[in-house]
Backbone bond lengths (Angstrom), bond angles and torsions (degrees), N, CA, C in turn:
res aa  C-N    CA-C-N  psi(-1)  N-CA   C-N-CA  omega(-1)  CA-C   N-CA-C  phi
1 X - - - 1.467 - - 1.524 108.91 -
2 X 1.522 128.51 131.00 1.283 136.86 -175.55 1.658 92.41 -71.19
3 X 1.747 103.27 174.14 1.127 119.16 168.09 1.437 124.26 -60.23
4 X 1.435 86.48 -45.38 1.345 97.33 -170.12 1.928 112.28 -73.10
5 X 1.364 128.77 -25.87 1.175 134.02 131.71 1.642 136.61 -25.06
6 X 1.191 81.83 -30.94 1.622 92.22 -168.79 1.562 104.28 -88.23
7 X 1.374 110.46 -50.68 1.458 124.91 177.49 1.690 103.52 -54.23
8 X 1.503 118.68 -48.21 1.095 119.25 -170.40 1.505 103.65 -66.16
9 X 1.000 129.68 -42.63 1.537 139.64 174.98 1.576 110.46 -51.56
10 X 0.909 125.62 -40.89 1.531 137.34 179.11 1.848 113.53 -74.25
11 X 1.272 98.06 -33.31 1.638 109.23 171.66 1.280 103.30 -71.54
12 X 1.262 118.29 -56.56 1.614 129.87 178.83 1.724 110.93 -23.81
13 X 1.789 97.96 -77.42 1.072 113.44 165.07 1.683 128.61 -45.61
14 X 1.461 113.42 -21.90 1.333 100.36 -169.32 1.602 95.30 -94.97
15 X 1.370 133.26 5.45 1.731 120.24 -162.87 1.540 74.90 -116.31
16 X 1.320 128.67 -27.49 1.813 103.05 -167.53 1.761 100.71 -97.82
17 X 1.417 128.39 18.73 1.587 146.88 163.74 1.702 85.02 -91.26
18 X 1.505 118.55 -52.66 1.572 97.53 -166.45 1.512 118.97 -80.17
19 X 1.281 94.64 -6.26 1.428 102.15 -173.29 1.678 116.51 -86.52
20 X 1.529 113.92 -21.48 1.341 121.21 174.41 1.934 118.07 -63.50
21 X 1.981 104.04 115.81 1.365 102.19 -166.37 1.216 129.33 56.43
22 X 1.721 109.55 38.36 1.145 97.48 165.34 1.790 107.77 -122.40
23 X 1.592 102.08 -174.23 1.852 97.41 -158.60 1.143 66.53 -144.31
24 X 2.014 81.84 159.18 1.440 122.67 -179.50 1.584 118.42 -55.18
25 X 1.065 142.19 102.03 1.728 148.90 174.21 1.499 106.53 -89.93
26 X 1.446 116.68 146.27 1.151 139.42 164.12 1.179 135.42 -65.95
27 X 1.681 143.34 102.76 1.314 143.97 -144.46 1.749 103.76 -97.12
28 X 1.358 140.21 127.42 0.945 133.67 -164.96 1.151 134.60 -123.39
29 X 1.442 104.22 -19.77 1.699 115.19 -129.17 1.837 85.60 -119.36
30 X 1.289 129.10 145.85 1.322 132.61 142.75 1.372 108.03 -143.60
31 X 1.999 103.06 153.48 1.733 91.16 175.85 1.511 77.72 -110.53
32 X 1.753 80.72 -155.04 1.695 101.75 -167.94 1.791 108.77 -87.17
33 X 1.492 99.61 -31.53 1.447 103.42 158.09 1.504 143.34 -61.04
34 X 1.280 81.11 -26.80 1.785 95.68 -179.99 1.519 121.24 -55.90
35 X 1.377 141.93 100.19 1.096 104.63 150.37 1.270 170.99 82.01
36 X 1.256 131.30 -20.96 1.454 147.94 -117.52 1.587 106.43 -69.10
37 X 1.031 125.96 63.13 1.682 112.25 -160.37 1.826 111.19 -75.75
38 X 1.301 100.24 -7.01 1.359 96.06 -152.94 2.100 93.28 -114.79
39 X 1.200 105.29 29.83 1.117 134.88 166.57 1.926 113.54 -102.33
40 X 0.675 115.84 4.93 1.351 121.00 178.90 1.708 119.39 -107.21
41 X 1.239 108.21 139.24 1.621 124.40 -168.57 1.978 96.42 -49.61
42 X 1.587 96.66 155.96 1.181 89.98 161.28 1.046 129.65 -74.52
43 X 1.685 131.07 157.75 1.475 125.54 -177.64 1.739 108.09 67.56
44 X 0.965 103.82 25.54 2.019 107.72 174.18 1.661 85.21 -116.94
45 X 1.338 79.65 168.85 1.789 103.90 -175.06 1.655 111.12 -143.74
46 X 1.820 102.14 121.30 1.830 96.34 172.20 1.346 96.40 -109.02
47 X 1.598 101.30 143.45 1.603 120.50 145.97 1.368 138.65 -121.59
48 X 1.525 94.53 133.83 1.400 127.63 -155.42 1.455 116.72 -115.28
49 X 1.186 111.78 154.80 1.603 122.21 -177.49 2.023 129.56 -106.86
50 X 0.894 111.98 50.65 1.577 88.67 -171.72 1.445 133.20 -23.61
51 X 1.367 109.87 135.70 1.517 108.62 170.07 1.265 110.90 -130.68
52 X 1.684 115.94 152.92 1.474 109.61 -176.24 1.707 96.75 -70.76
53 X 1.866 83.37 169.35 1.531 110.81 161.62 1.239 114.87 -64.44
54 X 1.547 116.78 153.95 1.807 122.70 175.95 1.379 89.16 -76.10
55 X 1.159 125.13 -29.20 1.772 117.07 -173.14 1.674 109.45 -64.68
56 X 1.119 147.53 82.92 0.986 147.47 161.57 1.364 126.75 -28.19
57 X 1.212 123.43 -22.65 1.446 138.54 -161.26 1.434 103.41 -118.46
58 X 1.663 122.06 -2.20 1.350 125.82 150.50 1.685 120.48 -46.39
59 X 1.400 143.35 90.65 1.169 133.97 139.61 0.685 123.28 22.97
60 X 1.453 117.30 -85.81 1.616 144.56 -170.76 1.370 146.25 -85.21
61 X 1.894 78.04 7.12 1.492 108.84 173.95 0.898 137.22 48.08
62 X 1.670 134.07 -28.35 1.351 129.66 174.79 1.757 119.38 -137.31
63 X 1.320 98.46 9.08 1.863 104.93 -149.94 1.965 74.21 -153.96
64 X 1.495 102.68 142.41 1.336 138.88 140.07 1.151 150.22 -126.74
65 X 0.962 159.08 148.26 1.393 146.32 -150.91 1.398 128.35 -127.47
66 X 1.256 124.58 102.30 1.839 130.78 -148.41 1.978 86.70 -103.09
67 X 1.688 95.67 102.76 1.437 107.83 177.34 1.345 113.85 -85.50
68 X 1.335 141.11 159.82 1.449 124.44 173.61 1.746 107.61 -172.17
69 X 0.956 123.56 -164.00 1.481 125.73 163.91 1.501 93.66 -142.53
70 X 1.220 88.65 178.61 1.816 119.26 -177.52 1.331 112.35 -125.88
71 X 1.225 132.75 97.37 1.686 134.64 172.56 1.426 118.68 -79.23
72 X 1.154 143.62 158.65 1.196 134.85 173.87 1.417 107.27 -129.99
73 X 1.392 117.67 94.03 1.787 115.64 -168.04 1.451 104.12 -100.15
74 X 1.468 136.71 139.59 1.374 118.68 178.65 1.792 141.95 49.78
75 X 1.340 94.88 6.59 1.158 116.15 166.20 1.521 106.33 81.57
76 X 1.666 107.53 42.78 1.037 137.30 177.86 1.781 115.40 -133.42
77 X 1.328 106.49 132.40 1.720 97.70 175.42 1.461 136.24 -93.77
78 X 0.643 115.96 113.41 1.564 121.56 -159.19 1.528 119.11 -107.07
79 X 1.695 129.94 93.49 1.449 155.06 -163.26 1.512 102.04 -57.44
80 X 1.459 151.43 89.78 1.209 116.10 177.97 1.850 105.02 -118.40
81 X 0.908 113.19 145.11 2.003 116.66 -177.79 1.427 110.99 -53.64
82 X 1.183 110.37 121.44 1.860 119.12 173.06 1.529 94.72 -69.26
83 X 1.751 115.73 124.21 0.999 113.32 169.58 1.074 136.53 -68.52
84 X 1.390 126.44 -18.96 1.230 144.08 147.30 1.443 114.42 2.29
85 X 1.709 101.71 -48.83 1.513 117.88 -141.22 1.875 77.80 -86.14
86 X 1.045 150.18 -5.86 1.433 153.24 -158.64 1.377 112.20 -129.50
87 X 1.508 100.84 8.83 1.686 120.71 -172.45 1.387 102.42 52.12
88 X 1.421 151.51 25.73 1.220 143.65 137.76 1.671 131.41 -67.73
89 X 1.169 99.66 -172.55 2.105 87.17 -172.00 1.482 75.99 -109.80
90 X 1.714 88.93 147.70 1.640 107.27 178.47 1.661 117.27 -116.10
91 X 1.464 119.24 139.66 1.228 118.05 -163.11 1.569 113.86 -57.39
92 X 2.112 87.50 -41.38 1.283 77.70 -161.79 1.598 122.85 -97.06
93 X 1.445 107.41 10.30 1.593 108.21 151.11 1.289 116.56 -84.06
94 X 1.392 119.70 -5.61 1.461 101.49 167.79 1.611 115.93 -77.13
95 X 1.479 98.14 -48.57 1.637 100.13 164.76 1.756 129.08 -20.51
96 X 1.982 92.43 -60.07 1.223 95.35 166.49 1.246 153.56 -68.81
97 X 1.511 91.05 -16.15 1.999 104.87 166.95 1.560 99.53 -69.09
98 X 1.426 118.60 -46.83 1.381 129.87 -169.42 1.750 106.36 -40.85
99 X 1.530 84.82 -59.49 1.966 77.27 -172.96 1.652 111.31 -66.78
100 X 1.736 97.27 -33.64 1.551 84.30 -159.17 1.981 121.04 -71.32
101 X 1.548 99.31 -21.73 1.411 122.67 -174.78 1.340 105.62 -88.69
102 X 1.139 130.28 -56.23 1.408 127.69 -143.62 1.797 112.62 -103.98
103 X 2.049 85.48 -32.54 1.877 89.14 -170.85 2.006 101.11 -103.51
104 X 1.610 94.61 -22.64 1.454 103.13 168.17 1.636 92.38 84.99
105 X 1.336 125.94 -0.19 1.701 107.52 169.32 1.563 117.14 -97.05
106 X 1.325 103.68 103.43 1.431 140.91 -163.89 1.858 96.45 -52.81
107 X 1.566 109.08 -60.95 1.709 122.52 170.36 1.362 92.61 -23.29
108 X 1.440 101.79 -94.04 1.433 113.76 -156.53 1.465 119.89 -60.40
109 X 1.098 105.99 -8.28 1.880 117.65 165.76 1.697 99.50 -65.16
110 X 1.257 102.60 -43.29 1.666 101.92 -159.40 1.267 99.18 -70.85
111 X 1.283 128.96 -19.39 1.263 115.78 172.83 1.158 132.99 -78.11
112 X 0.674 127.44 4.97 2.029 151.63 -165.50 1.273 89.57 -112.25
113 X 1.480 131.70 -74.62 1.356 137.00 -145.72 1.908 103.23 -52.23
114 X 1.518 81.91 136.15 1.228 93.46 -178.46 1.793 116.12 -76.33
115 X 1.754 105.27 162.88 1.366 101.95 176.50 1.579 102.04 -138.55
116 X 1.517 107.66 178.24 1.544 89.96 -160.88 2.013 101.73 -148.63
117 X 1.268 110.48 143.81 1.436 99.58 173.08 1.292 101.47 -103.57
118 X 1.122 110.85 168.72 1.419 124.89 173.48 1.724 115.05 -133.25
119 X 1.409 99.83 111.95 1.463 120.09 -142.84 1.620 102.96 -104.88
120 X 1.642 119.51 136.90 1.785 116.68 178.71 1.390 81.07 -153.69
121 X 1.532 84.06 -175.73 1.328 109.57 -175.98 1.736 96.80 -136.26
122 X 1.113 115.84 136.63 1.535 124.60 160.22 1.593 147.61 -135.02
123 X 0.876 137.94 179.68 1.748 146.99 156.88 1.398 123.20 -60.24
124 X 1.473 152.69 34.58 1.454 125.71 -154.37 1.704 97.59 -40.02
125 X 1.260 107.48 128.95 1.116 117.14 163.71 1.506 122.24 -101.48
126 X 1.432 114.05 -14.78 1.731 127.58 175.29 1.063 114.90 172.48
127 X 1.310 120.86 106.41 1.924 144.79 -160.29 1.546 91.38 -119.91
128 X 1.215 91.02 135.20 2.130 109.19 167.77 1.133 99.46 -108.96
129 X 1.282 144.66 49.19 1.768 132.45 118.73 1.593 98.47 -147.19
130 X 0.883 109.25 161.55 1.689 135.07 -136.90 1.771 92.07 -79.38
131 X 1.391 100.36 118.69 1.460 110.92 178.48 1.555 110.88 -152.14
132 X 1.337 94.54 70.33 2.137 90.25 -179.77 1.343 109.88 -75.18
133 X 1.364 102.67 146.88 1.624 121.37 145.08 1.338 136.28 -93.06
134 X 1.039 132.39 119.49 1.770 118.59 -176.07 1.396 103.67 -72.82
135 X 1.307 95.55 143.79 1.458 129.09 -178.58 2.004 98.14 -47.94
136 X 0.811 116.23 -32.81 1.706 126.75 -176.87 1.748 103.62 -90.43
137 X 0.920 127.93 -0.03 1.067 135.82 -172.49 1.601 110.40 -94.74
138 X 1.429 107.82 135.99 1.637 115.09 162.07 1.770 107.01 -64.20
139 X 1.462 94.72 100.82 2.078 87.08 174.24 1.161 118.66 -75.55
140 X 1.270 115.42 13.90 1.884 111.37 166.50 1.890 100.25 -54.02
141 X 1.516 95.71 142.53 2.008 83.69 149.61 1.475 95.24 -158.67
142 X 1.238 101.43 156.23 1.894 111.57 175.26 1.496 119.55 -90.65
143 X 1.705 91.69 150.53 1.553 92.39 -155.20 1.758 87.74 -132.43
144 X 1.390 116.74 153.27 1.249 152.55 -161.30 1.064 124.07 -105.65
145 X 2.023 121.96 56.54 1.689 96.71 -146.24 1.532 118.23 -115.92
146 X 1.230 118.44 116.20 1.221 140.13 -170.04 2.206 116.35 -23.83
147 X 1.000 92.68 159.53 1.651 77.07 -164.39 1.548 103.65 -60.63
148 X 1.298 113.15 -51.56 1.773 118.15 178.35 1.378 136.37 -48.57
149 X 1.414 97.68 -38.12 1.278 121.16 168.16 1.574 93.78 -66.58
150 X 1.694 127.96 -58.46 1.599 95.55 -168.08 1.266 114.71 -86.33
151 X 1.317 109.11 4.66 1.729 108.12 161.43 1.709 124.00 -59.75
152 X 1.223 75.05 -24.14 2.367 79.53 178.65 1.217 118.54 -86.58
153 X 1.726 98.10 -34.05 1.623 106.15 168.10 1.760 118.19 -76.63
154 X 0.938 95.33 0.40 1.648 86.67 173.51 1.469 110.67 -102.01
155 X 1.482 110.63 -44.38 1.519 117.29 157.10 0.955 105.08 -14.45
156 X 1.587 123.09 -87.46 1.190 122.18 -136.64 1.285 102.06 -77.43
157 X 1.661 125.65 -6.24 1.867 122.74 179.53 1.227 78.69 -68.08
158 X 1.670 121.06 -79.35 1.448 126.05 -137.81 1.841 107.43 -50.85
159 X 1.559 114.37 -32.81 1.333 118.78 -146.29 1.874 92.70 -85.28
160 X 1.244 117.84 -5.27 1.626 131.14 -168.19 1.340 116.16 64.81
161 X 1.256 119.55 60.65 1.403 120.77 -169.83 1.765 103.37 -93.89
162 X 1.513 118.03 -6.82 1.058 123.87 164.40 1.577 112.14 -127.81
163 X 1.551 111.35 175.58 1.247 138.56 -175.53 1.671 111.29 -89.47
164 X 1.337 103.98 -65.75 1.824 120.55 173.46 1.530 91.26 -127.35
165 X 1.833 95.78 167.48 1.542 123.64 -162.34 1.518 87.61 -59.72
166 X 1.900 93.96 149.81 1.224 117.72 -174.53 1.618 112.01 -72.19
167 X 1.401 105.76 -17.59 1.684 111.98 166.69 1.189 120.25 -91.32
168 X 1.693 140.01 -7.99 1.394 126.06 159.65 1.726 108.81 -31.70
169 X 1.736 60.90 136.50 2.166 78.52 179.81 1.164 117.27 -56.92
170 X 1.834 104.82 -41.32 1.695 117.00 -169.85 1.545 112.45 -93.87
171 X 1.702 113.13 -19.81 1.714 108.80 -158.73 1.558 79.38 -111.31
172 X 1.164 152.60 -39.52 1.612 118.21 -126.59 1.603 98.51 -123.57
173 X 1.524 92.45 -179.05 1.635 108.31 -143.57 1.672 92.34 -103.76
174 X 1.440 118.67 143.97 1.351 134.85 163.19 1.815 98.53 -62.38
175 X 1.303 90.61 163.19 1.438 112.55 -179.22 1.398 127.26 -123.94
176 X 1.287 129.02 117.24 1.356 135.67 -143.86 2.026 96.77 -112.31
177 X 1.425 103.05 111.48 1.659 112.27 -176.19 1.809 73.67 -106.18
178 X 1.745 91.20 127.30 1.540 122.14 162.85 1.521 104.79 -108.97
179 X 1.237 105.13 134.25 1.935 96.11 -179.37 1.582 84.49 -122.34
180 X 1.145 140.45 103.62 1.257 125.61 113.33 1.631 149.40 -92.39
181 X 1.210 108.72 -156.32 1.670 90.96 -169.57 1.304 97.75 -131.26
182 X 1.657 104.49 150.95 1.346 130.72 -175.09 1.455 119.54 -117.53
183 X 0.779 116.11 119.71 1.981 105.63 -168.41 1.630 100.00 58.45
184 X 1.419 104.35 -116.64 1.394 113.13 -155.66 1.980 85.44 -130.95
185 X 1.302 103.08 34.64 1.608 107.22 -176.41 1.774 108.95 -140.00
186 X 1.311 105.39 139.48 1.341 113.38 166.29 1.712 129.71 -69.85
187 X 1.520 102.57 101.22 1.414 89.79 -174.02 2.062 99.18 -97.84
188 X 1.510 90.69 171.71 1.542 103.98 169.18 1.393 101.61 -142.01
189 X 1.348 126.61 58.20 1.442 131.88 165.33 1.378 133.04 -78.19
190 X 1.731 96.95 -21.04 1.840 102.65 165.72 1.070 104.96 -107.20
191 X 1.211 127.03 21.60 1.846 116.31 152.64 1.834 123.10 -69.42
192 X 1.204 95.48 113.28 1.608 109.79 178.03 1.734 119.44 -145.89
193 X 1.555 118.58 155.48 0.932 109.87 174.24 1.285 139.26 -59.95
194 X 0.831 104.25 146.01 2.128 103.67 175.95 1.402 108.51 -56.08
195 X 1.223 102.59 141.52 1.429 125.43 -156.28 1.582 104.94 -71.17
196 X 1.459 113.14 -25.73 1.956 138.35 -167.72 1.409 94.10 -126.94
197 X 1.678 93.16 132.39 1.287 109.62 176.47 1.768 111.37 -87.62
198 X 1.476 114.74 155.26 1.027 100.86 -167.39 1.775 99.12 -133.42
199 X 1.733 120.09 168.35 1.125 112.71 175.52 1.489 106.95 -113.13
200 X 1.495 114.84 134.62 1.598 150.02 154.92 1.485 101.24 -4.90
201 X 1.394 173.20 42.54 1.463 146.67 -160.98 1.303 106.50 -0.98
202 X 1.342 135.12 165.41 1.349 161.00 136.08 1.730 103.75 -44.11
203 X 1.623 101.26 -68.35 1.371 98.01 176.16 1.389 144.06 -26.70
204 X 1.492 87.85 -69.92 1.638 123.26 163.34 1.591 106.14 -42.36
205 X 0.939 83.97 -87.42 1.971 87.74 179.08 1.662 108.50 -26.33
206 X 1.013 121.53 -59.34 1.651 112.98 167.87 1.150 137.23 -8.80
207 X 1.700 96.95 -53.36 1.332 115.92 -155.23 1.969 104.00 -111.73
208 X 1.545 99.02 15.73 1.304 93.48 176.13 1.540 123.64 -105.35
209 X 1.508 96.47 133.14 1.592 91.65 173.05 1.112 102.33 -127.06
210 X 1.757 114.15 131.27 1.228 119.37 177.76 1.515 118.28 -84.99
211 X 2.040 95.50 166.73 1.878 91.80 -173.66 1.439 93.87 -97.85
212 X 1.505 105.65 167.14 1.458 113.72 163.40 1.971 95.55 -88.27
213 X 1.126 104.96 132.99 1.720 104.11 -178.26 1.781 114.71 -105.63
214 X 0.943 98.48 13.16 1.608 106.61 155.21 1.330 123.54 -68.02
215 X 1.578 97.60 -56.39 1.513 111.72 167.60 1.209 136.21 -49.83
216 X 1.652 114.42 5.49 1.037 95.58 169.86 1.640 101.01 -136.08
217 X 1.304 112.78 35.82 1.382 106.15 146.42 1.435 133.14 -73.89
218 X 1.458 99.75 157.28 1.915 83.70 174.65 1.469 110.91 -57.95
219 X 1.867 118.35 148.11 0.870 112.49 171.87 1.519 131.87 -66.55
220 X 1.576 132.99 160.78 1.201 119.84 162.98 1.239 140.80 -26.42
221 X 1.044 157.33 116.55 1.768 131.94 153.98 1.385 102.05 -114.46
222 X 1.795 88.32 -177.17 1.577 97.62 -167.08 1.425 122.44 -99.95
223 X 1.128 134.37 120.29 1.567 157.12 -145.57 1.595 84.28 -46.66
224 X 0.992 148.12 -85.65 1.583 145.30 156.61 1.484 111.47 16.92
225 X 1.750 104.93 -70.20 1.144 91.15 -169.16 1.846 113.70 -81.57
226 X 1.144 99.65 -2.81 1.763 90.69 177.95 1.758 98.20 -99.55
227 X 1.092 129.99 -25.71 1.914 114.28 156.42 1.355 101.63 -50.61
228 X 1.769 142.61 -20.37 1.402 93.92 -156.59 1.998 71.48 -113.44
229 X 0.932 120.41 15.44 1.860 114.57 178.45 2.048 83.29 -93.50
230 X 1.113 96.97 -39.39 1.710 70.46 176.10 1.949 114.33 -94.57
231 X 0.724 90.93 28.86 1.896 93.54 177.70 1.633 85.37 -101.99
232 X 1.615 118.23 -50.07 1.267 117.33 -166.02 1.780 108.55 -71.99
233 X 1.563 118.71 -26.11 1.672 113.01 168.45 1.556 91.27 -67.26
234 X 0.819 132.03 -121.80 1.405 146.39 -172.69 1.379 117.41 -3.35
235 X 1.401 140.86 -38.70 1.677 134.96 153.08 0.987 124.38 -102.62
236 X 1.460 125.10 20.04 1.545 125.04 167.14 1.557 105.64 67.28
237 X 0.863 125.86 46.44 1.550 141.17 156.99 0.816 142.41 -90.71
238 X 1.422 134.78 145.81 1.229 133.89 178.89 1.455 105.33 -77.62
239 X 2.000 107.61 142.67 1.251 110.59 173.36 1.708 103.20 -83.80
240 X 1.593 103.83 158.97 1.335 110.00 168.09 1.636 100.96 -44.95
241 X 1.528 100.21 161.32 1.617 104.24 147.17 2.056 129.38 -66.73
242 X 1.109 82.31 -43.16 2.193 104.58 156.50 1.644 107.20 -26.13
243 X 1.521 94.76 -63.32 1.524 110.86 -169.33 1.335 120.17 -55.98
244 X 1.810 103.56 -50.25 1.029 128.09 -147.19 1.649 89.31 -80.07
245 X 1.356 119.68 -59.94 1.266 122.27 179.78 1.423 125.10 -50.07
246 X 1.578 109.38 -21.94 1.298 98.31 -174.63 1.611 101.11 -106.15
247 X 1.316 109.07 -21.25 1.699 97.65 142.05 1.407 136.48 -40.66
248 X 1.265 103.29 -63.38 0.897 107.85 -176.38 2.156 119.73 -57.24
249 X 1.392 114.20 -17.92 1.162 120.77 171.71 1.877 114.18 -75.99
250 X 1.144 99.96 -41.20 1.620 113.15 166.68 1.245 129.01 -50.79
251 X 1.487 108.84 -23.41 1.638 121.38 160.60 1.293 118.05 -112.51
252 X 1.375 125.48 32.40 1.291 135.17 161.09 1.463 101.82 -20.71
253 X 1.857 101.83 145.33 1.863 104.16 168.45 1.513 108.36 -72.82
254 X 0.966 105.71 171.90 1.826 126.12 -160.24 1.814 90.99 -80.15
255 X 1.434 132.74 -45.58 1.286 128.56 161.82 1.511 110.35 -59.56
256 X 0.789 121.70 -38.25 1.868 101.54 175.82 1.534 107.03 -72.26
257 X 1.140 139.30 -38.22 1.202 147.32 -173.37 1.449 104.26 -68.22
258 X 1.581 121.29 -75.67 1.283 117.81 167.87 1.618 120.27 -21.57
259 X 1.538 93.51 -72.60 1.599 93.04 177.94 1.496 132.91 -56.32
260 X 1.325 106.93 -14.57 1.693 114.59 165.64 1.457 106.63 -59.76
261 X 1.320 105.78 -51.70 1.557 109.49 -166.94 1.831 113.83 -87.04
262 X 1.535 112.57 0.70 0.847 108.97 -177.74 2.126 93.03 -91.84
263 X 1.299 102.98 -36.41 1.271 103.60 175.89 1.587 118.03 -44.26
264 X 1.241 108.13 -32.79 1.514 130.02 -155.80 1.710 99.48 -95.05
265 X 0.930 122.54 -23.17 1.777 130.07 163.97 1.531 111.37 -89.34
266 X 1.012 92.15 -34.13 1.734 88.29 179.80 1.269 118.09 -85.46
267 X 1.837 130.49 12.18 1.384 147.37 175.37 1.366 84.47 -119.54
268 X 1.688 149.65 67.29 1.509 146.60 164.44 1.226 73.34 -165.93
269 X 1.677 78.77 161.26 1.700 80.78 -176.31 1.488 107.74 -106.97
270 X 1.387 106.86 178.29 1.800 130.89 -139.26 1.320 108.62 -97.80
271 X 1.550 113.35 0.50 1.397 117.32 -179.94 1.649 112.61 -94.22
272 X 1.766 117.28 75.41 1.627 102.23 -161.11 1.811 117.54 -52.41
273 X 1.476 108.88 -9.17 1.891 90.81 175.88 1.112 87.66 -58.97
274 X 1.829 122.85 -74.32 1.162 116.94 -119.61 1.689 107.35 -66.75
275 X 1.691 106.07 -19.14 1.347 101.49 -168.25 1.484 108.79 -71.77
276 X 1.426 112.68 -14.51 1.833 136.54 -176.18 1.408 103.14 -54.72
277 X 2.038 103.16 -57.39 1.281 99.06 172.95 1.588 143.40 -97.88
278 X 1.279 80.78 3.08 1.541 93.38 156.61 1.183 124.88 -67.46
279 X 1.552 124.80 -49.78 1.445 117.13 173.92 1.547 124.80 -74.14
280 X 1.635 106.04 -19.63 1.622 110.87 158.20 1.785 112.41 -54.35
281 X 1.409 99.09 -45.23 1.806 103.76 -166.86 1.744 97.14 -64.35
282 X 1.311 126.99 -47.64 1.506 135.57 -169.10 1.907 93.08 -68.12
283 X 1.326 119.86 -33.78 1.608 98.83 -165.85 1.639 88.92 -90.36
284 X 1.318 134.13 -42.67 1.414 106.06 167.31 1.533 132.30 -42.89
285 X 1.723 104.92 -44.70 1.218 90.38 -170.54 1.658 124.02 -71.87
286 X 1.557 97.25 -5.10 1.650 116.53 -175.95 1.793 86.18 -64.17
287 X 1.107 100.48 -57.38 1.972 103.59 -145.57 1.785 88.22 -61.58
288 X 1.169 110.17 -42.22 1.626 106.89 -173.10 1.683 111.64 -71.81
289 X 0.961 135.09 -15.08 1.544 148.86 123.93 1.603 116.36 -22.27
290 X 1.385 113.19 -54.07 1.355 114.98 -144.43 1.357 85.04 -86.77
């Protein structure tokens, strides 16, 4: 078995570990950078490229997942991070076991329950409505991808529909988003990868700098201040200012965020092979570790 087999084998394994007991979540989030795929006519088709994370020590190699809840304080909505996502215990899934187990009101469970994006970075490789990049431009851009949509893409990791990761520069296959419509709803159920793997340009590759995709989850806060953001849903209260402020940092605009992480690529260095094989050399040496 090649390296590059091996790595792919280890991804395999790590999306069907994430996939054990888990349920359908709600996709929410877009910035202004992102992407827009779900801007396109029905019956059009975008193609796209995966690329790994700068985080090397990502699992899942190309995709992360920005967990959170949604509060509604004052008839205002308020984003705060499932701690979970920081491997800590989170208030407000405890809340939600609370109603749904113990008090049995399912409503107010749903409001707690967390939802989740599922976060990459990619190539447009061919968009049907008008989305240039300048030639001087980093063509990375971030993409927003709906729970279903990454339900097919994981399929096809777990189900072995490839050899090595679907984002190798040199082995792996573009990804084809189909939007059509279902009832009076947009589905993307025949979106799948291309059947032929294809290679990255030389060019292209040049000009890529990858994101670290951690960075753009909401940030941490402190379990405190999201008990008293839910004291304030639940009794009509005012949140501290504490709260509010550090709320309010947790929903940073999509340009401050970007540009953090653009800061954070632009301190790696500028040569995208070598940085390609650098994070190949770091996920081998992880698996040969493990």
């Amino acid at each position: 078995m090649s390296d590059k087999q091996s790595r792919f084998e280890a991804l395999k394994a790590a999306f069907g570990k994430k996939n054990e007991g888990s349920g359908n979540n709600e996709n929410s989030a877009h910035w202004d950078k992102y992407y827009p795929f779900y801007k396109m006519n029905f019956d059009e088709t975008a193609e796209v490229r995966f690329l790994p994370d700068l985080d090397a020590e990502n699992p899942f190699g190309f995709v992360v997942q920005n967990i959170y809840h949604v509060l509604e304080i004052n008839g205002k909505t308020r984003r705060v991070p499932c701690l979970k996502m920081y491997d800590k215990e989170c208030p407000c899934c405890q809340k939600s076991q609370y109603y749904y187990n113990e008090v049995g009101d399912k409503q107010l469970g749903s409001k707690f329950w967390r939802k989740i994006d599922n976060l990459a970075q990619i190539l447009v490789i061919n968009s049907p409505f008008d989305y240039p990049i300048e030639s001087s431009d980093n063509p990375v851009r971030l993409i927003s991808i709906t729970s279903k949509l990454m339900g097919k893409i994981e399929a096809s990791i777990i189900q072995g529909d490839f050899d090595v990761e679907p984002f190798d520069y040199d082995e792996g296959c573009n990804f084809r988003i189909n939007k059509t419509k279902q009832g009076e709803y947009a589905s993307y159920d025949t979106s799948a990868f291309a059947r032929k793997s294809t290679s990255i340009p030389l060019n292209t590759r040049e000009r890529i700098s990858l994101y670290d995709l951690k960075t753009f989850r909401i940030p941490e806060m402190e379990a405190s201040k999201i008990e008293s953001l839910i004291d304030a849903m639940l009794n009509g209260k005012a949140a501290t200012d504490d709260s509010m402020n550090q709320q309010n940092h947790g929903t940073q605009s999509a340009d401050s965020v970007i540009q953090k992480a653009n800061d954070n690529a632009s301190s790696a260095p500028t040569d995208s092979a070598n940085k390609a094989a650098a994070i190949l050399a770091k996920l081998k040496a992880q698996q040969n570790n493990g």
